[in-house]
Every structure is written in C-alpha cells, then in structure tokens.
N, C-alpha and C positions, 0 to 999 in steps of 0.2 A: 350874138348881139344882145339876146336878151338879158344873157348872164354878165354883160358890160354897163346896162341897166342897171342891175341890180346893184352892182358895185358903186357907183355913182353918190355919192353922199350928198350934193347939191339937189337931187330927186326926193320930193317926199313923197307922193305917190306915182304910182302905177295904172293908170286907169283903162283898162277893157273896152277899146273902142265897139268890137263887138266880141260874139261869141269865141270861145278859144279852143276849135276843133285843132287836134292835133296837138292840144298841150302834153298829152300823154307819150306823145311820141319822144317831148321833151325830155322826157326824167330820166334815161341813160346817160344822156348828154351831160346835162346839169350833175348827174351822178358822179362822172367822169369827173369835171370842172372842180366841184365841192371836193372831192379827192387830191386834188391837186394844188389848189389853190387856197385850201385848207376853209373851216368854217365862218362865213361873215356875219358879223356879229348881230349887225339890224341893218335894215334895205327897207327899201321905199314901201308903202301901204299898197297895196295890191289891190284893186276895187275892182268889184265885177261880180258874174256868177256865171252858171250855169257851165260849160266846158273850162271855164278858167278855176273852177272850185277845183279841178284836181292840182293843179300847180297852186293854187291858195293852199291846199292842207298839205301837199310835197313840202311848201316852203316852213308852212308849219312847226312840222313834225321834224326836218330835216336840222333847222337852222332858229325857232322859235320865232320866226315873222309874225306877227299880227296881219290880217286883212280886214276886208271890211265888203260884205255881201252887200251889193247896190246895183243897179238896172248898167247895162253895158253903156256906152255913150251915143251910139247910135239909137237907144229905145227913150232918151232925155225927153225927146221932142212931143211924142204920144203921152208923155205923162200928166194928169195935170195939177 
C-alpha cells in the first residue's frame, strides 16, 4: 500500500501522522517492489522524522526523493 502511495503522481506529499516504528521492516519489501517495477523517478515529499527518517534516507539514497524533517502530525497541536 505504501509503495501504491508512492506511485501516485496527484500526491505531493507524504505526511507522518505519527511516528514510523516498523519502517525498517519496510525496506526488503520496497527493495523487492523497486526491483520489479523498476526505478520511480520522483514521489510525493515524505514529511516526518524520527522512525520515518529511515524510509526518508531509503528513499533517498535509493531513488533520489527529497524529504522534509518536520514534527509528525499528531505532535502539530502541542506546538506553538
């Protein structure tokens, strides 16, 4: 599902409702997908931090995504 996201060209970003435990678990998969479906050229802004930074620099390094390090969307509200 996420790598269906990513494909999506009418998505500009990607925004981190909260933390992303488990992204790691991600990056076989996505590994798999990228192999197969070969290299996508740009995909939506990835915003977040903390456990979604490993799928920020996968996407990176992988595929040349830009992201953008910013408070998940669940910590909006405490900001001020």
């Amino acid at each position: 599902e996420v790598f269906k996201l990513f494909c999506q060209r009418d998505i500009d970003y990607l925004w981190a409702a909260r933390g992303g435990f488990g992204c790691l678990k991600l990056l076989p998969y996505l590994d798999k997908l990228f192999e197969t479906k070969g290299p996508l050229p740009s995909g939506p802004v990835i915003v977040g931090y903390s456990d979604i930074t490993v799928l920020q620099l996968y996407l990176y390094f992988k595929a040349g995504w830009i992201s953008i390090s910013a408070p998940n969307l669940v910590e909006l509200p405490r900001l001020s």
